[in-house]
C-alpha positions in Angstrom: 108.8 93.7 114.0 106.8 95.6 111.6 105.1 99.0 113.7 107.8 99.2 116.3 109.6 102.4 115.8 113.0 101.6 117.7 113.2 97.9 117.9 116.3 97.7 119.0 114.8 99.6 122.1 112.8 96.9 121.9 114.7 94.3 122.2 117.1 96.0 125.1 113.7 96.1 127.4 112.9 92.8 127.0 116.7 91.8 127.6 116.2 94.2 130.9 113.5 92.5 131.9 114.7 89.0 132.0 117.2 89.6 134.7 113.8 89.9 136.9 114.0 86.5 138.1 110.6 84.7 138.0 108.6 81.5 140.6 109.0 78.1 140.2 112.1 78.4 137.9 110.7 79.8 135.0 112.3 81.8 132.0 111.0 84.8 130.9 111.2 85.0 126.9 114.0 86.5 125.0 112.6 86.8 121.7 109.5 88.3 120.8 107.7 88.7 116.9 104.7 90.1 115.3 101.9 91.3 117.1 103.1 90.3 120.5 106.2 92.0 119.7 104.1 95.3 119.0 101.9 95.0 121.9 105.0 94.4 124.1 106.7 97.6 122.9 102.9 99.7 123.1 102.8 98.3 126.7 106.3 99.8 127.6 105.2 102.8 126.3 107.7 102.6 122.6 106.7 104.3 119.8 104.4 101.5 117.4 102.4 102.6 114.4 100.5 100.3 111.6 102.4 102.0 109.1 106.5 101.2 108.2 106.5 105.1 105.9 108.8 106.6 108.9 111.2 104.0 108.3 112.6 105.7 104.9 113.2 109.3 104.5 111.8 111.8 102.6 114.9 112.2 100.5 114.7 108.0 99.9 110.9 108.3 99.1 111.3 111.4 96.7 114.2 109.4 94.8 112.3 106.5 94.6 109.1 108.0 92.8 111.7 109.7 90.4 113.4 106.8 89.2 109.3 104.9 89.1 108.6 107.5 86.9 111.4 107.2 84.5 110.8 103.7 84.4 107.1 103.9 83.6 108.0 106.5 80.7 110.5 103.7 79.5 108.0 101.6 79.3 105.3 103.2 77.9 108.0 104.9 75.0 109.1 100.9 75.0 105.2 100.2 74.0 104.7 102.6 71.8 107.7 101.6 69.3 106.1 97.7 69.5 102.9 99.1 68.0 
């Protein structure tokens, strides 16, 4: 889910906890997504944030603004020679 850090942390906690056997028969869930996903990981105390930047490097990022740029200058060179 989108803001949770490690979900795969995650995911192992809320397999954990359903081996806690509940009343009156009942399941406990074994698949969580969006927000309750998120709160259920900030409750367990996991890492959440609104933002996904941590989930790409700074080497990725850099890269990718390089090759945005050369694109853009293609384009605008592309525009130029159309006028």
């Amino acid at each position: 889910a989108p803001g949770i850090r490690n979900p795969i942390a995650a995911a192992y906690l809320l397999a954990k906890d359903s081996l806690a056997p509940l009343s009156c028969g009942r399941v406990r869930p074994m698949t969580l997504c969006g927000s309750g996903a998120r709160a259920y990981a900030a409750y367990h105390g996991l890492d959440t944030s609104t933002e996904n930047g941590y989930l790409v490097s700074q080497e990725a990022q850099n890269a990718w603004k390089k090759f945005t740029g050369w694109v853009h200058q293609a384009d605008h060179q592309q525009q130029q020679q159309q006028q």
